[in-house]
One Martini backbone bead per residue (centre of mass of N, CA, C, O) as a GRO file, in nm:
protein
  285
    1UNK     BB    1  -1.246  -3.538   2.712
    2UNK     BB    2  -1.351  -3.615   2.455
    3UNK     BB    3  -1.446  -3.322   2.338
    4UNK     BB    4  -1.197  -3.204   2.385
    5UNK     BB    5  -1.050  -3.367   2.176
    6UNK     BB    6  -1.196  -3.308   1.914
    7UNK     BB    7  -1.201  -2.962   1.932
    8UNK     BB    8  -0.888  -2.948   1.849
    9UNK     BB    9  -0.867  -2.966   1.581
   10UNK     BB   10  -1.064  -2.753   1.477
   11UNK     BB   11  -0.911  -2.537   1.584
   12UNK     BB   12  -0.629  -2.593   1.394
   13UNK     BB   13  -0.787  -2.539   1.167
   14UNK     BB   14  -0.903  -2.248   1.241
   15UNK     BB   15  -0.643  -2.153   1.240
   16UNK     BB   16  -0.512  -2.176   0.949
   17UNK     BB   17  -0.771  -2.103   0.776
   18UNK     BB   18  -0.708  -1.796   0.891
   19UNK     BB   19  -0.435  -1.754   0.837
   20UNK     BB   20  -0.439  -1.807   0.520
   21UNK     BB   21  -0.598  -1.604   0.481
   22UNK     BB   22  -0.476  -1.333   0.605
   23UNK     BB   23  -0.218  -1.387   0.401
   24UNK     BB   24  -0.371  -1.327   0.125
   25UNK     BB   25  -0.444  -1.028   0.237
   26UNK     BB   26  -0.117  -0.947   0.305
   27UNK     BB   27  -0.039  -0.965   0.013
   28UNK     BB   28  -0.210  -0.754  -0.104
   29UNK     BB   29  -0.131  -0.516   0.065
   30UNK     BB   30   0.180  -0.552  -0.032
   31UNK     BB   31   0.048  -0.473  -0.313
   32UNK     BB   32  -0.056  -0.179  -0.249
   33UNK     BB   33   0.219  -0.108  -0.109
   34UNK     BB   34   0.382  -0.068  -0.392
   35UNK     BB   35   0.213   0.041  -0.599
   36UNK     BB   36   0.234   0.323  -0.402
   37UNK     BB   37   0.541   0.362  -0.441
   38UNK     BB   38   0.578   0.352  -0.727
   39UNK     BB   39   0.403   0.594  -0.781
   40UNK     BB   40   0.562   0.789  -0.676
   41UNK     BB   41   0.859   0.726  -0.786
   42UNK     BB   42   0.721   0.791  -1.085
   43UNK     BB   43   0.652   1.110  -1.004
   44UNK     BB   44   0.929   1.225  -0.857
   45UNK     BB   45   1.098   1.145  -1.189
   46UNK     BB   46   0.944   1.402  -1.342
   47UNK     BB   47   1.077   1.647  -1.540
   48UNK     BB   48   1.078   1.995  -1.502
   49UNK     BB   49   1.150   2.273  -1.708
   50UNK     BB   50   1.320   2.586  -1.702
   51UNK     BB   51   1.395   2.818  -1.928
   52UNK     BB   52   1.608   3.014  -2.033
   53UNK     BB   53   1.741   3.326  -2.165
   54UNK     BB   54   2.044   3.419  -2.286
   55UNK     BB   55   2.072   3.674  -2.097
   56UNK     BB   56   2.083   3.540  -1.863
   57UNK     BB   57   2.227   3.505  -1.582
   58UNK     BB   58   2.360   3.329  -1.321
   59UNK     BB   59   2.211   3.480  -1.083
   60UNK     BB   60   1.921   3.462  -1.194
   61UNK     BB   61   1.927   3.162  -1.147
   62UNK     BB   62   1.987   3.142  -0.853
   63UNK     BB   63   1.739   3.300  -0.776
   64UNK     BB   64   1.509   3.103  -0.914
   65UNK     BB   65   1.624   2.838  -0.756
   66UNK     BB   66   1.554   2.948  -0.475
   67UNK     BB   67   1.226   3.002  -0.519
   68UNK     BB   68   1.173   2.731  -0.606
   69UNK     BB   69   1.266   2.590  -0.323
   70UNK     BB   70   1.012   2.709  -0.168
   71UNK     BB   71   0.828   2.525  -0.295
   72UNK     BB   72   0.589   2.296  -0.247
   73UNK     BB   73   0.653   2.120  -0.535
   74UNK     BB   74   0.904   2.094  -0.478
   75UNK     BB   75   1.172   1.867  -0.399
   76UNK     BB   76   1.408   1.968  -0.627
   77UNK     BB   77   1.706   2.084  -0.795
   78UNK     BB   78   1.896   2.165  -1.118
   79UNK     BB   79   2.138   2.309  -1.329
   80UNK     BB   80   2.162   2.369  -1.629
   81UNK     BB   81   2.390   2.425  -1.902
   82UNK     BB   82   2.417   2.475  -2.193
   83UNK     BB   83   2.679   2.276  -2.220
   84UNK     BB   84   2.515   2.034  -2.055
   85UNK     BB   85   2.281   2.028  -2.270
   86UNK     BB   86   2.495   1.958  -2.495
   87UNK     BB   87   2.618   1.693  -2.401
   88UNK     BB   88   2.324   1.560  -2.352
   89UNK     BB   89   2.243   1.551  -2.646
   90UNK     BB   90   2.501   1.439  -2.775
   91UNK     BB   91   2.434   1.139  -2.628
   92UNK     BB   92   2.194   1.085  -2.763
   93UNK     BB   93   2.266   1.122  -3.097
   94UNK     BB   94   2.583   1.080  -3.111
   95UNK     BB   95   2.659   1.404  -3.162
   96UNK     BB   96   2.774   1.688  -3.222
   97UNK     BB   97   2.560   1.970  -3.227
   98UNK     BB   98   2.742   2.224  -3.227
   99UNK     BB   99   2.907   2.175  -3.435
  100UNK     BB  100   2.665   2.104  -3.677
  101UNK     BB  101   2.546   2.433  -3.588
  102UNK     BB  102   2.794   2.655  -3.484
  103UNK     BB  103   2.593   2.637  -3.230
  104UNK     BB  104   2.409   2.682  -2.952
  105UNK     BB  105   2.086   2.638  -2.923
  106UNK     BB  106   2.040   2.632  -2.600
  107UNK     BB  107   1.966   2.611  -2.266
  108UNK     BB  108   1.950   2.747  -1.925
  109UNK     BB  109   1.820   2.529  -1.675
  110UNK     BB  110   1.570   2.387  -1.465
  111UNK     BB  111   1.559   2.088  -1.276
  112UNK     BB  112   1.243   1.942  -1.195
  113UNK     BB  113   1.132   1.793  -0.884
  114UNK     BB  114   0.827   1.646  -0.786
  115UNK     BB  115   0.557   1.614  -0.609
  116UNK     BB  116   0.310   1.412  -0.628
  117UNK     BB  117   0.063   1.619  -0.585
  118UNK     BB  118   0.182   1.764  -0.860
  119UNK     BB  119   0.149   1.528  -1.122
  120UNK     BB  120  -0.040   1.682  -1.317
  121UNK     BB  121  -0.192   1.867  -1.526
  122UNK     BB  122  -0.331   2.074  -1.363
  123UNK     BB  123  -0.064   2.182  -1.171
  124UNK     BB  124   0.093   2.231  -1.395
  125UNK     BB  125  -0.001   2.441  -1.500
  126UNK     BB  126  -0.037   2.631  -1.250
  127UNK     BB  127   0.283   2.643  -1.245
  128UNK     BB  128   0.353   2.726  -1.475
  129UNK     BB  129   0.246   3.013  -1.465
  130UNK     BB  130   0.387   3.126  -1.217
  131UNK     BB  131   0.661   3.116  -1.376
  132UNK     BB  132   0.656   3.290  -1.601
  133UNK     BB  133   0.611   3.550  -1.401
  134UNK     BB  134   0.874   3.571  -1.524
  135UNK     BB  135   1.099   3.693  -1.738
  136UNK     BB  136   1.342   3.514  -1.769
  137UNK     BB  137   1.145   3.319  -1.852
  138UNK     BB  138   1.046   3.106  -2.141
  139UNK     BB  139   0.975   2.835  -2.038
  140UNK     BB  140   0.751   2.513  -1.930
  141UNK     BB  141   0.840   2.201  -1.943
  142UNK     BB  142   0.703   1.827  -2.016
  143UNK     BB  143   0.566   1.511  -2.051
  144UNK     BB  144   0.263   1.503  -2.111
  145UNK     BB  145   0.179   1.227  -2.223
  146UNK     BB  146   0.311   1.072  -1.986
  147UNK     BB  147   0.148   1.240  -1.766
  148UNK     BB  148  -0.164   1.123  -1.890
  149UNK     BB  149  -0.088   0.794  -1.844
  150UNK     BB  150   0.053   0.822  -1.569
  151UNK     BB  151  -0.262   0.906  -1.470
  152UNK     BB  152  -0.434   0.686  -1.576
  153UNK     BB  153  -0.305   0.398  -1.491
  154UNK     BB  154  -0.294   0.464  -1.197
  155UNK     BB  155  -0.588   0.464  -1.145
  156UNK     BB  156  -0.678   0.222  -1.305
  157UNK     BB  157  -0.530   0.044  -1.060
  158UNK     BB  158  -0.619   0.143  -0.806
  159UNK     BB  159  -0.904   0.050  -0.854
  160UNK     BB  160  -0.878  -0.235  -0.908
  161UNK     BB  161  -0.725  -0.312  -0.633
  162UNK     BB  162  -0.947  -0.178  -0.451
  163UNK     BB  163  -1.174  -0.385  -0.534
  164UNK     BB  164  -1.022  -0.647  -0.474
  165UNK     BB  165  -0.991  -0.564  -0.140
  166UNK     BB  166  -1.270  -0.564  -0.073
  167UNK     BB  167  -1.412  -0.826  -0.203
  168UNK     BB  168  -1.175  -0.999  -0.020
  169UNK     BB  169  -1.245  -0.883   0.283
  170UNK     BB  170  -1.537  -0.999   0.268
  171UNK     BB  171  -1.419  -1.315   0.248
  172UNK     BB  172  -1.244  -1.312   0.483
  173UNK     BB  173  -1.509  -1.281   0.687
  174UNK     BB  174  -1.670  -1.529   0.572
  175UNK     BB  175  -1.464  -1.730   0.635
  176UNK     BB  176  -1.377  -1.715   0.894
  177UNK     BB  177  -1.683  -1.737   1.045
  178UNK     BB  178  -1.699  -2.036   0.922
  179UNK     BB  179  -1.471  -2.159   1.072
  180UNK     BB  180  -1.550  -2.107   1.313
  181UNK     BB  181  -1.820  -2.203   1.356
  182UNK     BB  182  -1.731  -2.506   1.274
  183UNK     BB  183  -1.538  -2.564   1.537
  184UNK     BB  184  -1.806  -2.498   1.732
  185UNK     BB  185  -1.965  -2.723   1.691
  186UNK     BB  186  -1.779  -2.964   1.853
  187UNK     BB  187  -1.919  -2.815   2.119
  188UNK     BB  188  -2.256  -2.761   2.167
  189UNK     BB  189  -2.301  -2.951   2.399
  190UNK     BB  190  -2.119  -2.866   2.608
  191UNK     BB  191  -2.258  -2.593   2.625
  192UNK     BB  192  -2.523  -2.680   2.684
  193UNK     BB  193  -2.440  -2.864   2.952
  194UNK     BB  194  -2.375  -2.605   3.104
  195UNK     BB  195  -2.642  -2.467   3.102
  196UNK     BB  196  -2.813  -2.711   3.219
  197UNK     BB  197  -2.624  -2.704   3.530
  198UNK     BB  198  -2.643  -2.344   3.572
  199UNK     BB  199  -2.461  -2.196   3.355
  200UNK     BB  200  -2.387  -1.856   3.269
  201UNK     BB  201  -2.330  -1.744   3.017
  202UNK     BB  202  -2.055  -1.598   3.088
  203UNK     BB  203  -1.962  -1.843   3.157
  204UNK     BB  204  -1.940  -1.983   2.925
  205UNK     BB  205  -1.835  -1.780   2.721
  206UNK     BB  206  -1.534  -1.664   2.826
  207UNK     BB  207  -1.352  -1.906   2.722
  208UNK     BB  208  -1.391  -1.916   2.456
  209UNK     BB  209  -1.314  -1.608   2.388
  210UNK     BB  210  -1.016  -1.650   2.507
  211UNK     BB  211  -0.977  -1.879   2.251
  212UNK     BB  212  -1.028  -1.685   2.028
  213UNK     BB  213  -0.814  -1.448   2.092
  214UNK     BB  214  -0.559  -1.675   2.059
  215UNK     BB  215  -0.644  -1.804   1.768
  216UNK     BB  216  -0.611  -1.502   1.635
  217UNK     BB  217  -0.327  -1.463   1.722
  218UNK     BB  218  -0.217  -1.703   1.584
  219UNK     BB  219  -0.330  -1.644   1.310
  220UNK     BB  220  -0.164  -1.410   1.251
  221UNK     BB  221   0.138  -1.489   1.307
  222UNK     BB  222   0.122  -1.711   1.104
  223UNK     BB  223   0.084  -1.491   0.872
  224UNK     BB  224   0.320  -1.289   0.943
  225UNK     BB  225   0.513  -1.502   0.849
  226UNK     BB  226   0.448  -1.589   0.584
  227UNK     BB  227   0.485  -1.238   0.489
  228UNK     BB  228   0.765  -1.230   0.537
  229UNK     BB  229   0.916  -1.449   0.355
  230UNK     BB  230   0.788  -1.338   0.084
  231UNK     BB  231   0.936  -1.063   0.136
  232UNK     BB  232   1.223  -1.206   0.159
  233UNK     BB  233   1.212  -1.329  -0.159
  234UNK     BB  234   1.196  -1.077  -0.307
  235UNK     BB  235   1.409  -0.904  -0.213
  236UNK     BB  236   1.628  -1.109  -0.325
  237UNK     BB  237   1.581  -1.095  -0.574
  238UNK     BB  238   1.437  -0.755  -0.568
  239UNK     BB  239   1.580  -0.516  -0.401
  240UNK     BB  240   1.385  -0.259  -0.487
  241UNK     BB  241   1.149  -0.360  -0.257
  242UNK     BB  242   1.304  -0.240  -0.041
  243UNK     BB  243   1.276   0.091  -0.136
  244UNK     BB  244   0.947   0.070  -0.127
  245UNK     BB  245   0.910   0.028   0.147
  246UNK     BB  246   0.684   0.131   0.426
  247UNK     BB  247   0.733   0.058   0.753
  248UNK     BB  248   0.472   0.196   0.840
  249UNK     BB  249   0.264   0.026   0.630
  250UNK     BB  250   0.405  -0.250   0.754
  251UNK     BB  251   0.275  -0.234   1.025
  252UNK     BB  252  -0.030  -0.169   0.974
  253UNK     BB  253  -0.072  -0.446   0.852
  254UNK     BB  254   0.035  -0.655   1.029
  255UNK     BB  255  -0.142  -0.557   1.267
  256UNK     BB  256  -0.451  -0.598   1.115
  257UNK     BB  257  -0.394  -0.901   1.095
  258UNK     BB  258  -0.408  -0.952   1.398
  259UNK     BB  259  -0.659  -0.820   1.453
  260UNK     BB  260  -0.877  -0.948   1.229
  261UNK     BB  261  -0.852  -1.216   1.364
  262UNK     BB  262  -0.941  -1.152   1.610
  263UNK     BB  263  -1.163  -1.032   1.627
  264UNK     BB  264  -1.378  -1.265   1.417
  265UNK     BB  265  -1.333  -1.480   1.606
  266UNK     BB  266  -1.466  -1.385   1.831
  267UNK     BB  267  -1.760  -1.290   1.738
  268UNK     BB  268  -1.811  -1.557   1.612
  269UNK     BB  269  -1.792  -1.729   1.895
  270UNK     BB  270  -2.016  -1.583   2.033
  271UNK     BB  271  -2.238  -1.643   1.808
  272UNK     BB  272  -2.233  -1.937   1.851
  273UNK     BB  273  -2.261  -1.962   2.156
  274UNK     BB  274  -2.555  -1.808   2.202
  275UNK     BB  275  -2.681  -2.009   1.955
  276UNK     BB  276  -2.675  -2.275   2.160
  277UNK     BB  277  -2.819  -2.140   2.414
  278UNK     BB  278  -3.105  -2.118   2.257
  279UNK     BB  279  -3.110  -2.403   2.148
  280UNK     BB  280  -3.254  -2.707   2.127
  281UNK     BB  281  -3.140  -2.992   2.200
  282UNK     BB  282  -3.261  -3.141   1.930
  283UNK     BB  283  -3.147  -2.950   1.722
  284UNK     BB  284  -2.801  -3.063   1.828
  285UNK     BB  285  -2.864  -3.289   1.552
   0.00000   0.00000   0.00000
């Protein structure tokens, strides 16, 4: 009764310290799917325009914006008129351009959303290219610049974020085997003394399993609800975060957190229980 008394504390606090550590997982992992939704929705909200030539037909424009919705690049497309080109140059300059120069400089062109994996240098170019080979069109333009530093920054981002996870995800596996270890000390006389009147590793092993598959159970849901928590006060405040969530990767974050409690737990005490069955009565003072 007393070793079961001391036991409990153990138990409790490898349970917390295991919670802990995958919860501070879980923020991470939390944050490398927003940040990898966030590079989405910033790659697929950046257009493409496709300038036609000033003689082209509104037919032969409506014929090549079906054309290019039908390529696996395309996300969507818009067809913008000389006239709406014109309204829209002068909201951003503030005069009207047609007024101030006696007629439209501008194209009718269609603006396209890409979708994510083509949002590159290497696809754009060889995309524009494709398209060119219409006659219809003109040029085919986008924001360069935006496109090669949006293109650096996410990189440098994934890089550090995918180190940080690697490292981290180390150290939750040192911390968890260290604390579940930590926590198996309490048992080791228990242990022995079991081995001593005859009874077989795996009935010793056993319930010990059974208590640490429990252990790593309660410390994942109990991750689970901190990090559910964390993510309903961030998503109150910044509404923006709920539209960028992936239901289907945040199940599988869940999951990984309570399925990695669980295997860890268990791991580490089986291989305590062992080592204490190994070890000699005198060695476990």
């Amino acid at each position: 009764m007393a070793t079961s008394k001391k036991a409990k504390p153990s138990y409790i606090n490898a349970i917390m310290g295991v919670a802990l550590v995958l919860f501070l997982l879980g923020i991470l992992g939390w944050l490398v799917i927003n940040g990898r939704a966030l590079t989405r929705a910033f790659k697929e909200d950046l257009e493409v325009n496709v300038d036609f030539h000033d003689n082209v037909s509104e037919e032969n424009v409506k014929k090549m914006r079906s054309i290019l919705d039908k390529q696996p690049f395309v996300r969507k497309s818009r067809i913008i008129t000389k006239d709406e080109a014109a309204a829209m140059q002068s909201q951003v300059e503030g005069s009207n351009i047609v007024e101030f120069l006696g007629y439209n400089p501008l194209f009718t062109s269609i603006s396209l959303k890409m979708r994510e994996g083509y949002v590159n240098a290497d696809s754009l170019t060889k995309i524009k290219k494709f398209i060119l080979q219409s006659n219809v069109v003109r040029d085919v333009t986008w924001p360069n610049m935006v496109v090669d530093q949006m293109h650096n920054n996410f990189r440098k981002i994934g890089i550090i974020l995918g180190s940080i996870s690697v490292i981290l995800l180390i150290v939750v596996i040192f911390l968890i085997d260290n604390t579940v270890r930590l926590a198996m000390f309490s048992n080791r006389f228990l242990i022995k003394t079991m081995q001593m009147v005859g009874a077989t590793q795996s009935f010793i092993t056993r319930p010990f399993d059974i208590r640490a598959l429990l252990n790593g159970l309660t410390s994942g849901v109990i991750a689970v609800i901190g990090l559910w928590m964390v993510m309903s006060f961030a998503e109150s405040q910044l509404p923006v975060l709920d539209l960028l969530n992936d239901p289907l990767l945040i199940t599988i974050l869940v999951s990984s957190m309570i399925i990695l409690g669980i295997l860890i737990s268990m791991i580490s005490t089986h291989r305590s229980v062992v080592k204490y069955l190994k070890m000699h009565v005198d060695d476990l003072y």
